[in-house]
C-alpha positions in Angstrom: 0.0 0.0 0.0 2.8 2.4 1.0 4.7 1.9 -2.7 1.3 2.5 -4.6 1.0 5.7 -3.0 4.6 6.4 -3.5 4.1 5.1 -7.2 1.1 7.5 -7.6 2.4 10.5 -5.7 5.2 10.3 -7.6 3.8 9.8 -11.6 1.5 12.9 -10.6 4.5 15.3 -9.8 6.8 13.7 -12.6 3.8 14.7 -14.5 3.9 17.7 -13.9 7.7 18.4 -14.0 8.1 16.7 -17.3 5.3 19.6 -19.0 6.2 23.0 -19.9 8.3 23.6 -16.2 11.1 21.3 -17.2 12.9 24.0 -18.8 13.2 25.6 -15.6 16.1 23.5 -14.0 18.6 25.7 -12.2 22.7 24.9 -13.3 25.5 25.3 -10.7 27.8 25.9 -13.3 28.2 26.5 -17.1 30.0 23.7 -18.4 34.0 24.0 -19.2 37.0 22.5 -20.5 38.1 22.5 -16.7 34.6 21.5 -14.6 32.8 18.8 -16.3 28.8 19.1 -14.8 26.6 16.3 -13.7 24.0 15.9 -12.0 23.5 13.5 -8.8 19.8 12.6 -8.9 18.2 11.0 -5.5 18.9 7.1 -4.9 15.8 5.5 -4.7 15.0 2.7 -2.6 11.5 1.0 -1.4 13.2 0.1 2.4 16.3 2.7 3.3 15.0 6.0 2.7 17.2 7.7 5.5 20.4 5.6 4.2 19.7 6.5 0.5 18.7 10.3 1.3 22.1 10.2 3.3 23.9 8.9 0.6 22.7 11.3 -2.0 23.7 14.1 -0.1 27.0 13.1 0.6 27.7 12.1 -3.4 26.4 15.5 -4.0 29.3 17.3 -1.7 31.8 15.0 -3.1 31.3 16.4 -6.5 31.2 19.8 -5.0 34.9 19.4 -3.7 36.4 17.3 -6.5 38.3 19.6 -8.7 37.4 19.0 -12.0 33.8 18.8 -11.8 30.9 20.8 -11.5 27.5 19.8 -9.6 24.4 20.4 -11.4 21.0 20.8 -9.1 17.5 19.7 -10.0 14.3 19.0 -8.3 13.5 15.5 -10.3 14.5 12.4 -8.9 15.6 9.5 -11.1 12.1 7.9 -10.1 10.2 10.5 -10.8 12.0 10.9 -14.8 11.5 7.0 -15.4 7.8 7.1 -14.6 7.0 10.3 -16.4 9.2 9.3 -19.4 7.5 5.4 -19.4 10.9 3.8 -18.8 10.4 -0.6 -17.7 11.4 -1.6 -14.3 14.9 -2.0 -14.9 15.9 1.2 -17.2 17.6 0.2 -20.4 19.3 2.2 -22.9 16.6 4.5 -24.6 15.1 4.9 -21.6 18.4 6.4 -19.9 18.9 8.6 -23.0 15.6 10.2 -22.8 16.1 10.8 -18.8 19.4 12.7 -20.2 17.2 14.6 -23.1 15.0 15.6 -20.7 17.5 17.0 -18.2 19.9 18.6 -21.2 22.8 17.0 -19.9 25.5 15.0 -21.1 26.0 13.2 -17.6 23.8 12.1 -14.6 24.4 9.7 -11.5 21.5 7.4 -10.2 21.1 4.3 -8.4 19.6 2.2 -6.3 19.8 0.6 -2.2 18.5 -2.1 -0.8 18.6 -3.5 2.7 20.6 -6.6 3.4 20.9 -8.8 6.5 23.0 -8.4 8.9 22.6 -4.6 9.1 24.1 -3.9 6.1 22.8 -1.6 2.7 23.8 -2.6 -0.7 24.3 1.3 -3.0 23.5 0.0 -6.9 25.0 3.6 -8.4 25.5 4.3 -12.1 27.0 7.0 -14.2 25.3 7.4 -17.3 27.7 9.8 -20.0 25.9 10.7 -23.4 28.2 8.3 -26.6 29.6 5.9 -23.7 26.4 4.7 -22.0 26.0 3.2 -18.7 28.5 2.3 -16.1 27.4 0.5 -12.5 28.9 0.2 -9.1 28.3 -1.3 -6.1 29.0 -0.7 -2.5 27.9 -2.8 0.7 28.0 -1.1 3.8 26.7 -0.6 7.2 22.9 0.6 7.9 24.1 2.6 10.3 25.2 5.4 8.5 22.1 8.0 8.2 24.2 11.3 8.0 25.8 12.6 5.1 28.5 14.3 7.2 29.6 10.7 8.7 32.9 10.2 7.9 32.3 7.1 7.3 29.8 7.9 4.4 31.6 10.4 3.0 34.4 7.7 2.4 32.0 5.4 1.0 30.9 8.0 -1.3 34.6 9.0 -1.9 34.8 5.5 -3.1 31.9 5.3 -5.3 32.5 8.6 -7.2 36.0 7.6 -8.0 35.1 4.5 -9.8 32.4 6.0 -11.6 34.5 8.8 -12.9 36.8 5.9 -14.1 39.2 6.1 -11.3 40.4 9.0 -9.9 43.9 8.3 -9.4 44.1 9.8 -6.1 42.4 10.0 -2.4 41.6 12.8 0.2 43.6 13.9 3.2 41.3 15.1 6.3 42.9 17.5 8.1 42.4 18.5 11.5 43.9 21.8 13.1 42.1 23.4 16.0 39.1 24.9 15.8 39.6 27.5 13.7 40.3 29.2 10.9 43.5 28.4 8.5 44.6 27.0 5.1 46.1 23.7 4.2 49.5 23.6 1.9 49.8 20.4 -0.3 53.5 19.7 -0.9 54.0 24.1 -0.5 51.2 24.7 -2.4 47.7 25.9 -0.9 45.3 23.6 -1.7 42.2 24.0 1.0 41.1 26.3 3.7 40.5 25.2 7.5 36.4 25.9 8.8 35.9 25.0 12.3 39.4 22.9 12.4 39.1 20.8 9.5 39.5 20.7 5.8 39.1 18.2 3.5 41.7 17.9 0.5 41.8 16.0 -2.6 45.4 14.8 -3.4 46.9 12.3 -6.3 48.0 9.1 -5.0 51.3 8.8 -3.2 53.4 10.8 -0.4 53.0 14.2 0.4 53.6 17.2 2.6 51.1 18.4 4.6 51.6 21.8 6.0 48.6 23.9 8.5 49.0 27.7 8.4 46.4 28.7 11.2 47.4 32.8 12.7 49.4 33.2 16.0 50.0 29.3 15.9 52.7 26.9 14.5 52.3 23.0 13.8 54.7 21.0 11.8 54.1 19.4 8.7 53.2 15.8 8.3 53.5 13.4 5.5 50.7 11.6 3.9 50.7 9.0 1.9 47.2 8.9 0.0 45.5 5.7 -1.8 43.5 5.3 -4.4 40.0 6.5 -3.3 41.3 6.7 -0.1 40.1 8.6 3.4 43.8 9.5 5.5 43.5 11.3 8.7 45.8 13.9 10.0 45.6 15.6 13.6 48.1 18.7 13.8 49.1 20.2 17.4 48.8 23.9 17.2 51.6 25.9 19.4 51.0 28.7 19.9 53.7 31.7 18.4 55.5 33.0 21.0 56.7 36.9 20.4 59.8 37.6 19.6 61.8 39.2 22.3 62.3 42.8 22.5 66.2 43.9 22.2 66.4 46.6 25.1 67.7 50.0 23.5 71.5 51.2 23.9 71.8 53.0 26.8 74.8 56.1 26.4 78.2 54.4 26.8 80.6 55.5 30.1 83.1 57.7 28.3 79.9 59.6 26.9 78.5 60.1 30.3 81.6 61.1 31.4 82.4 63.3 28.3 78.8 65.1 29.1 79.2 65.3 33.1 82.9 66.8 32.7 81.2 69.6 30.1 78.6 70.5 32.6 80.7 70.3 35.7 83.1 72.5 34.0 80.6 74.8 32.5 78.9 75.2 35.8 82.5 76.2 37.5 83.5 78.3 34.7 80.2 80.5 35.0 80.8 80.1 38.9 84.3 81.5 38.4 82.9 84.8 36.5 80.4 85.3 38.6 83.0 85.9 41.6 84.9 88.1 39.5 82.1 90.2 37.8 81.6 90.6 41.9 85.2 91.3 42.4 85.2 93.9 40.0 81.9 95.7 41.5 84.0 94.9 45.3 87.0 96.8 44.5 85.2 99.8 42.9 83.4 100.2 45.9 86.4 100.1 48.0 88.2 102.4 45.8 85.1 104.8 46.5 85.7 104.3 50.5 89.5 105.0 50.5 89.0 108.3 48.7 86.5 108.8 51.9 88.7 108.2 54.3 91.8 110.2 55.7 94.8 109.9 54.4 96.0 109.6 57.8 94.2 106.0 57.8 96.5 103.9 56.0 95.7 100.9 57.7 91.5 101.1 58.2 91.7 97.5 59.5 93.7 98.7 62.4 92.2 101.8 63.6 88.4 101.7 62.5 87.5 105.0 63.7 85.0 105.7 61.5 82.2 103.9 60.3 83.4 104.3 56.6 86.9 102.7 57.7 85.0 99.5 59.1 83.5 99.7 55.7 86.7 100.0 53.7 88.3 96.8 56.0 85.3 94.6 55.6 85.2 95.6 52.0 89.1 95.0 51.5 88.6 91.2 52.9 85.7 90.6 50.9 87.7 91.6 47.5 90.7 89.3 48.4 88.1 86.3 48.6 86.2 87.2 45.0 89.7 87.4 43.9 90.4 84.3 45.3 87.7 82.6 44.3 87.6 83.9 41.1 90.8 82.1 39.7 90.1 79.0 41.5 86.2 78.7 40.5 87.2 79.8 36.8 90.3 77.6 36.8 89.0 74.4 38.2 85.8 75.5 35.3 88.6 75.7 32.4 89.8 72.4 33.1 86.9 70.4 33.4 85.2 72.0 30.6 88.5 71.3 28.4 88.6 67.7 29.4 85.1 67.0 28.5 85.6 68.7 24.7 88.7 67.6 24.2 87.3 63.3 24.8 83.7 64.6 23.2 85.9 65.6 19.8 87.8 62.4 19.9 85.3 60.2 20.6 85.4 58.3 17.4 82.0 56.0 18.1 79.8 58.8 18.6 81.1 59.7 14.7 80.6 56.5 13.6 77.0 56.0 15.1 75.1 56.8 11.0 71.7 58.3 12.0 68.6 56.6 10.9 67.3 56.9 7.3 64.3 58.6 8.5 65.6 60.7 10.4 67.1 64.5 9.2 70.6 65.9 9.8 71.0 66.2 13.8 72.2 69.2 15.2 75.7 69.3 17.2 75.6 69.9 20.9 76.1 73.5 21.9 76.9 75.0 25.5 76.3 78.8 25.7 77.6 80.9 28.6 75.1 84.0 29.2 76.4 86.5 31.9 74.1 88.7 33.5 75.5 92.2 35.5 73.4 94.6 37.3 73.9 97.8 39.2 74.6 95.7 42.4 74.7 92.7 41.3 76.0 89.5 38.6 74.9 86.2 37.7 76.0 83.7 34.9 73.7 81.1 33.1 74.5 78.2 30.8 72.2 76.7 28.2 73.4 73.5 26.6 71.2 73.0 23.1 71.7 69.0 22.3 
């Protein structure tokens, strides 16, 4: 009862497919020297319809991977053609020409399944080419396999389509990486693209290099070696990419600290030096201005104070001696230093050789300016070092 109204559902939307909406069949592809197109019509079966359904689907994403060929998509099942186009039980030649008239194709893929005991399905599959007519396969296999993402299925279906296609001479390599994203090199050459970890990749028979390039990790290549038709595995450890290390940057050198330090100790003497004898200078004027205000009686105001401008003139006379004093050992002591810390700056033959970078302009030479400052009462020196 369940196959007549299969039988009858089916003629009546055969029926209807076969009239004026046949035309209306969608192509993946045009056809091409370099992707032949066929279509994979639905298995059909009176006992497995989860097995064959599973099946189908995973023929159809074998085609869409195998480089060469193109997958064409229809609505018609090979069931539904035979009834509408009046084929016998078991199709025969005309009959399979007319299903490939009707679909304007030069290739299709149908078959048949079965249940056997033991849990097993037998797949009857055929490849029908327009001049070379009809060529059969068949494939026993568990009844357990009900998704076309098995792995197990897809291998059977790997299988399958290679003999059809008269043998592909090679197999696919299953790659896992991860989780992620990443692309798969064949022998240094990218061949497939990691989605959630794994990639697929169809590869000619023999040994190979199989490399993972999956961002901020690494994973050494394997080797392969690939069958005819065959499903090889390949799990990659992913480590992840530790940073290169960071070179600290050159810190000044001790003879250029020192070449620096004696500059500004020098300087800073030097402008200490002037400043005591600017104020030397502005000493012994004013004490020139008290002698002429004392007697001449006076010589020694040290000794006889007896005036307030005579305490002034001693106090005044032992403050000149000191900013004389000081004057030529500040200033000395400044000459020095400062000389020293030229004279190793100008012969300091790795600062010359250090070539500035290329994106950097001509740098400016150090400079050390002494600027003196004299008032009425008063002196002061500063020094500005430009780098």
């Amino acid at each position: 009862m369940i196959r007549a109204t299969r039988f009858a559902f089916s003629l009546l939307v055969a029926t209807a497919l076969v009239g004026p909406m046949s035309v209306g069949m969608a192509v993946a592809e045009p056809p091409s020297a370099k992707a032949q197109p066929v279509y994979v019509l639905s298995i059909q079966t009176d006992d497995a319809d989860d097995q064959a359904e599973a099946l189908t689907q995973a023929l159809r994403s074998r085609v869409r991977q195998a480089q060469g060929w193109s997958l064409l998509e229809s609505p018609q099942s090979f069931e539904m053609l035979s009834i509408a186009l009046k084929c016998p039980p078991r199709p025969d030649a005309g009959c399979l020409q007319r299903i490939g008239d009707q679909l304007h194709t030069d290739r299709y893929m149908w078959g048949t399944m079965v249940k056997r005991p033991a849990g097993q399905v037998t797949a009857d599959l055929h490849m029908w080419t327009r001049g070379k007519g009809d060529m059969d396969v068949a494939e026993a296999y568990s009844d357990n396999l009900k998704d076309a993402s098995d792995e197990s299925l897809r291998g059977v279906a790997a299988r399958l389509f290679a003999k059809l296609t008269g043998g592909v001479s090679g197999g696919t390599v299953v790659v896992h990486a991860g989780s992620g994203k990443g692309t798969v090199l064949v022998d240094g050459v990218e061949r497939g693209a990691l989605d959630g970890g794994m990639a697929r990749v169809d590869v000619p028979t023999g040994s190979h290099t199989i490399t993972v390039r999956v961002p901020g990790f690494d994973a050494q290549s394997q080797t392969a070696t690939v069958a005819m038709a065959g499903d090889q595995d390949l799990n990659f450890t992913l480590n992840p990419v530790a940073a290169p290390p960071t070179e600290p940057a050159p810190g000044p050198s001790a003879r250029r600290v020192g070449e620096w330090t004696a500059i500004a100790v020098g300087g800073a003497l030097l402008a200490t030096g002037v400043v005591m004898g600017v104020k030397w200078i502005i000493d012994y004027n004013h004490g020139k201005d008290l002698q002429n205000q004392v007697s001449s009686n006076n010589r020694d105001a040290c000794q006889t104070q007896d005036s307030t401008q005579a305490q002034q003139l001693c106090q005044t006379s032992h403050t000149v001696t000191t900013d004389y004093t000081l004057a030529w050992i500040f200033g000395g002591a400044g000459v020095a230093a400062l000389g020293t810390g030229v004279l190793l700056l100008m012969t300091d033959h790795s600062a010359k050789d250090e070539a500035p970078a290329a994106d950097q302009g001509p740098q400016a030479k150090p400079r050390l300016d002494v600027i003196p400052q004299v008032g009425a009462t008063s002196a002061s020196l500063g020094l500005r070092l430009t780098f």
